[in-house]
N, C-alpha and C positions, 0 to 999 in steps of 0.2 A: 808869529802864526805858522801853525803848518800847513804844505802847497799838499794835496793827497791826489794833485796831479804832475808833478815837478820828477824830472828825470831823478828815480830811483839811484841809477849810481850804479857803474859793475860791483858785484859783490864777491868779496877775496870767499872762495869753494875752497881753500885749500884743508880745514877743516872745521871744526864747531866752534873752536876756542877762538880761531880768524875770523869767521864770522860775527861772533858778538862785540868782538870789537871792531871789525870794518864798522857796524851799526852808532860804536861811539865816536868811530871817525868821522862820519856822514854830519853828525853835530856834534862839534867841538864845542863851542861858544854856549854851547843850551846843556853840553855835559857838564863844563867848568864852572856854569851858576851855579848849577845843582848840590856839585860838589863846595861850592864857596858857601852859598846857601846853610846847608849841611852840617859846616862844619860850624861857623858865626852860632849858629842854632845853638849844637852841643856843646862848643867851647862856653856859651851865656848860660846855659844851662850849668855847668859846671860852676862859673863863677857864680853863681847862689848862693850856694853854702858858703863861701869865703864871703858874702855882702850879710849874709845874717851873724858870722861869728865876730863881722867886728861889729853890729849894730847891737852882740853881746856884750864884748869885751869890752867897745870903749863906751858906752850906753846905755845899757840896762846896767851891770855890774856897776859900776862905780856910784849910780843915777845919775847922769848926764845928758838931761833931756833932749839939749840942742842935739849932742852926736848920734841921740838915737832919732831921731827925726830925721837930720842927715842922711845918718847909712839906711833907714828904711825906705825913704826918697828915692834914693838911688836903688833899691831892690824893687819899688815900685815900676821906675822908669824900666830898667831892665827886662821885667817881667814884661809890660805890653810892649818893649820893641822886639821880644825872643817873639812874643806870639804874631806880629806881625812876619819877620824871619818864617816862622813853620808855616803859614800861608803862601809863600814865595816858594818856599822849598817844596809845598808839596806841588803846586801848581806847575813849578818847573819838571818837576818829575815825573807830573801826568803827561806834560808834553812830550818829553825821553822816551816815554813809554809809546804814547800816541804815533811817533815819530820810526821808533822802531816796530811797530804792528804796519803801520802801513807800507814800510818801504817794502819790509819782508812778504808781504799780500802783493804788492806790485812787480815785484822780483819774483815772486811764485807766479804768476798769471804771465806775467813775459814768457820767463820760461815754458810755459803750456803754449802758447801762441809760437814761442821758437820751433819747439818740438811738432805742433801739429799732429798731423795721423800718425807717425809714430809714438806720440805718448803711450796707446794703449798697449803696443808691444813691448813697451819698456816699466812702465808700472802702472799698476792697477788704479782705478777710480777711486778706491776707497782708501788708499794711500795719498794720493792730494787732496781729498774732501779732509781727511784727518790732519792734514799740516793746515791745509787752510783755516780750518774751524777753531782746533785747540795748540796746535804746536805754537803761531804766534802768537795766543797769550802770551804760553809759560815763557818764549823767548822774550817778550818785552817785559815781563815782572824781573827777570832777571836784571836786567839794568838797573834795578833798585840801589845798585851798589857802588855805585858813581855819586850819587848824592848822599843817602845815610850812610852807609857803607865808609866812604873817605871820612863824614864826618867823625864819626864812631873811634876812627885809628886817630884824627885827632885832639878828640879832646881827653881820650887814654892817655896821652903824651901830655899834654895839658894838665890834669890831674896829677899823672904823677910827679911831673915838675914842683905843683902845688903841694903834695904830701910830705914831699923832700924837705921842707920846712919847715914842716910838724913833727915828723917822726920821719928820719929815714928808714926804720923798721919798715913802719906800715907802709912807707914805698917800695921796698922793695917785695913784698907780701905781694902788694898790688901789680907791679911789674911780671909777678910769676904766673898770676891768676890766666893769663892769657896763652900760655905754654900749656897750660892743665886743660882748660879748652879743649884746645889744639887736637890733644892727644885721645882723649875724651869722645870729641864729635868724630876727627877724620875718620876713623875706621867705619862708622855709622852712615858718612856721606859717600863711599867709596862705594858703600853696598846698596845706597839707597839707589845709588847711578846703573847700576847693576838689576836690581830690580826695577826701573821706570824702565832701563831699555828693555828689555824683557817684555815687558807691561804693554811697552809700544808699538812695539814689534807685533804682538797676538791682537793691539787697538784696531792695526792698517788688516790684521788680515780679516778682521771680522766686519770691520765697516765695507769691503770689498764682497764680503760673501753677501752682507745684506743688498748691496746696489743690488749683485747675481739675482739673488731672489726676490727683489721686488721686478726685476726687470721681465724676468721670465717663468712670471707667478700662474700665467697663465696657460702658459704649455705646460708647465710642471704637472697643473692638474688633470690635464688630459690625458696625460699621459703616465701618472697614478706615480709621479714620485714626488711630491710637496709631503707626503709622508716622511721620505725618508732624508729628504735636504731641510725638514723642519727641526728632526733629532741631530742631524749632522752642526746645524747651526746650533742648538741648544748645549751639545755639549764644548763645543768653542765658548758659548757663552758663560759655560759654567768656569772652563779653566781660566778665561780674562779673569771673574771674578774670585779666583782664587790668588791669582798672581796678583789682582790690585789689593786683597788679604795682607800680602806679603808687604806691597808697597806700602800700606799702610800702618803694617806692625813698627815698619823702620823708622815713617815720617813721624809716627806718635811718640818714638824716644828719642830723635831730633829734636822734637817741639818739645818735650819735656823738661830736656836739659839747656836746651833754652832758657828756658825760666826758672827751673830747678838750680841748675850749678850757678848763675848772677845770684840768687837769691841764699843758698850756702856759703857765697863768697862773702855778702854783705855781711853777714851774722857771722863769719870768724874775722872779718876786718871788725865789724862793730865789739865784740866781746875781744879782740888787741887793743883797740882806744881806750877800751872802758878800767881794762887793767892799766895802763899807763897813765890816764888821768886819777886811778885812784892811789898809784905811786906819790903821784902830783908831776913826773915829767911832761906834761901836756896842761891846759886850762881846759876849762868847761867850754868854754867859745871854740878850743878848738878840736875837742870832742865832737861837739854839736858840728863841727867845719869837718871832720873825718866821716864822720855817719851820712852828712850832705853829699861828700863826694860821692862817698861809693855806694851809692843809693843813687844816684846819678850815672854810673855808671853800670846798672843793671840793663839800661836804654842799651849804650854801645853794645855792648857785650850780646844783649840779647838779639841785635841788629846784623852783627858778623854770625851769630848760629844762622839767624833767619837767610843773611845772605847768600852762607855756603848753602845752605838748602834750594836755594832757589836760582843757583848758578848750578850745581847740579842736574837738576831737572831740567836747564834752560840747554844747557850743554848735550845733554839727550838731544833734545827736538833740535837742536842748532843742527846736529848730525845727519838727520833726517832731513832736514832743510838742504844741506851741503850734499847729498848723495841724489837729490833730484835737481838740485842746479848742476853737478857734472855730466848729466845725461846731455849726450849730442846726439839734432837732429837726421832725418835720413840724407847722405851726403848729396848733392846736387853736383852734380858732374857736365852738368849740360853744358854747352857754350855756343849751339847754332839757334839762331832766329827761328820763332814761330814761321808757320806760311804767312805768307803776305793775303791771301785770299783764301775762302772759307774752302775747306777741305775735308774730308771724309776722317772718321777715325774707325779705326780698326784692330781688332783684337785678334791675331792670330790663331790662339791659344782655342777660342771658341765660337771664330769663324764671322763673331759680331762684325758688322759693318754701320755705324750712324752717320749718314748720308748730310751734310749743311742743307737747310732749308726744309728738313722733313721730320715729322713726327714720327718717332722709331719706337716700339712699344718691347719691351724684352719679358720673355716667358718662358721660367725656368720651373723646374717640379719640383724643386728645392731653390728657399727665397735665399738660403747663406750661398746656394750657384751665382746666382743672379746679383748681388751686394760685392760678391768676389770681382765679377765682369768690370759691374762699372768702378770697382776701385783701380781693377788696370786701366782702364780709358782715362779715369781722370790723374793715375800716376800717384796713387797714393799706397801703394805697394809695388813693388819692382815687378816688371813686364817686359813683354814683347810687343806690347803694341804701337803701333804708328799714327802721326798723322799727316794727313799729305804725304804720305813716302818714310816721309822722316821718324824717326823711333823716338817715342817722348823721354827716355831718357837722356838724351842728345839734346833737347832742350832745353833752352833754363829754366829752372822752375817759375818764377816770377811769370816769364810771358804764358806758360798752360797757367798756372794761378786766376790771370788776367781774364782770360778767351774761355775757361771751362771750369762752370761750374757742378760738383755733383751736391746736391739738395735731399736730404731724406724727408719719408712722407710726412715729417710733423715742422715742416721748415715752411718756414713765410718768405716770401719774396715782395718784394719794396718797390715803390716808385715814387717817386715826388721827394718832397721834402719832408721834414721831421714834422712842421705843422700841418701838412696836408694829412700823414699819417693820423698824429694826435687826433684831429676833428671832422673827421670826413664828414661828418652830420652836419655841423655847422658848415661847411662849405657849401654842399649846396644849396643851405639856406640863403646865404653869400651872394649865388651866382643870381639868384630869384630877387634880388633888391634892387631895386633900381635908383637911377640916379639920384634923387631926392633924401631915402634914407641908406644909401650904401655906405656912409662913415657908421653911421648908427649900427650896421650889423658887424661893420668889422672891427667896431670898439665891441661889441659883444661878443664877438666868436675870438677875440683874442683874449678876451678875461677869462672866457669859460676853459679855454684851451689855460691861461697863468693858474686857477682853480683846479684843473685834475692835477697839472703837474705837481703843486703845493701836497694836492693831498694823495698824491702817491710816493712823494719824497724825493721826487726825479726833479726838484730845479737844480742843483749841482751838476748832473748832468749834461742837461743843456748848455750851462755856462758852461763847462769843458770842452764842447764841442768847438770850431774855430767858426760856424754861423751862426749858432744856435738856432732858434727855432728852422731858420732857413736853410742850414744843411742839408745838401742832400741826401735822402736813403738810397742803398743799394745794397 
């Protein structure tokens, strides 16, 4: 099972290619099935055609009922435990997947949580809305190549082993197919990497221009420019969708030759067997056993295009991923004690004074004066201000963190526990019960409290908490 609250794990930043595999370090044990999985798969897949050419040679050909009964037995059996195999394999590799989307989501939100109020001076909103939303996909599709992937190279090696003792031609035919490949795709996936970053790069800045403008949709109009920030967005829009053009001209002959070149490959191995069986250097069983392999081996084949494709793209966003885990937060250099008793805070800069124990109301003629103020008081921008004497840079961040909170106008403020939160309605239906039916209401205010939770998807949640319902809010 995966924990999707279990310590993420430091992740090696040192670049994309580091990080996709710290992610198959993190599971060993759930890589290594996948890959065992994988390969048992395509190696039984493979032995097919050698279980039909001897249930040719020693069985149909001769009529030898018993041996064809035999070997097709045995091609029976194979067949349903290959397809139990592909249900293993995929289901492990859902979990591969599952395993790396979420530690990567968890290791992204840390880091935001590290970083705090400095996030926005270091990158924009619509750069982690776009790693959060699609980069861990494409990063966990990528891991596909741990399970098919290994299998793919092994039962290429398998096969050709097996050809060796039909024809060492068409082995080594077969041994070259992979070199032609090679040569074929790399240039294709070098450029595809090149246009996704490209792609991505224009993704983070237009998702950052739309926050802009939904956020400030409404000064805009007052002030008579949603005209001109609406053509300014339009035409960013049009060039993403020029450049995903581009991305898509590449991926379509990737995927092409995916399928194209295994499929050109079978039809010159198939029309080499068929010339060698009509010499007579080969039997019909093992014609029939040469078309099986590499007809089987159109899977592999097509599996490593699929997978450089999709390690490419993954290696993009890994980048992206790796360039916002090296951002470090604003240094905290503090090392003296909060005051020990409540004390005044003070802003030099603008004269502010908020007095302990008194409602202090701030009135600026511009509200970004006023938002600037209180970020120096509560130390979420470098300042000059004090408190008790003391300059809050001098202190550690943790103990201002503790003692001062700043709240914008759309913030909620908490008391009680998670379940006083959830049912405030049922509570003081609660308090109104008296002693005769008070079990009775608080078997009802706690089901109706398990019923929202279900239907808003939030019981995971709760169970992560360390009280659950009875944690406190704050």
């Amino acid at each position: 099972m995966i924990d999707a609250y279990e310590d993420p794990g430091t992740p090696d930043h040192r670049s994309g290619g580091r990080y996709l595999w710290w992610l198959v370090a993190r599971q060993p044990w759930r890589c290594a099935a996948g890959a065992m999985f994988g390969s048992v798969w395509m190696v039984l897949l493979a032995a097919t055609p050698y279980l039909m050419s001897r249930a040719i040679d020693d069985g149909l050909e001769p009529g030898d009922m018993g041996a064809l009964a035999l070997w097709s037995g045995a091609l029976f059996t194979v067949g349903a435990f290959n397809s139990w195999l592909s249900i293993m394999r995929h289901r492990t590799m859902t979990r591969v997947r599952m395993d790396a989307n979420f530690r990567t989501v968890k290791v992204v939100v840390g880091q935001a949580v590290r970083l705090g109020a400095s996030l926005p001076q270091q990158m924009g909103a619509g750069e982690v809305v776009t790693i959060g939303v699609g980069d861990v996909q494409t990063i966990s599709q990528s891991l596909t190549v741990v399970g098919p992937g290994v299998g793919a190279i092994v039962a290429y090696l398998v096969v050709a082993v097996l050809l060796v003792s039909v024809s060492p031609l068409i082995a080594v035919v077969v041994l070259l197919g992979i070199p032609v490949i090679v040569l074929l795709v790399g240039p294709l996936l070098g450029r595809l990497q090149g246009s996704e970053t490209e792609y991505r790069e224009r993704q983070g800045v237009l998702t950052a221009r739309i926050g802009d403008l939904a956020g400030g949709l409404r000064v805009l109009a007052g002030l008579g420019g949603k005209t001109l920030v609406a053509d300014a967005f339009r035409r960013d829009s049009q060039r993403l969708r020029e450049q995903g053009y581009r991305v898509g001209a590449v991926t379509s002959w990737v995927q092409a030759l995916g399928i194209g070149l295994p499929t050109l490959f079978l039809a010159v191995v198939t029309w080499l067997a068929a010339r060698l069986a009509a010499q007579g250097d080969i039997t019909v069983g093992q014609l029939v056993s040469v078309y099986g392999y590499v007809a089987v081996l159109v899977g592999p084949m097509s599996f490593w295009v699929d997978c450089g494709y999709q390690i490419s793209r993954g290696l993009v966003c890994a980048r992206r991923v790796v360039r916002f885990l090296r951002l470090e937060p604003m240094p905290d250099t503090g090392t003296r004690d909060a005051p020990s008793e409540p004390s005044a805070l003070c802003d030099p800069d603008s004269g502010v004074r908020v007095r302990p124990g008194c409602l202090t109301a701030l009135v600026a003629e511009h509200l970004a004066d006023a938002t600037t103020i209180l970020d120096r008081l509560a130390r979420y921008i470098p300042s000059n201000a004090t408190w008790g004497g003391k300059r809050l840079d001098e202190i550690a961040l943790p103990q201002i963190r503790a003692h001062i909170l700043l709240a914008d106008h759309e913030a909620d403020l908490f008391s009680g526990t998670l379940q006083d939160m959830v049912g405030p309605a049922f509570r003081g239906a609660g308090n109104c019960a008296t002693s005769h039916n008070a079990p009775a209401h608080a078997t009802q205010h706690h089901a109706a409290i398990q019923k929202a939770l279900h239907t808003a998807a939030a019981e995971d949640i709760v169970q992560a908490l360390p009280h659950g319902l009875a944690t406190p809010m704050t």
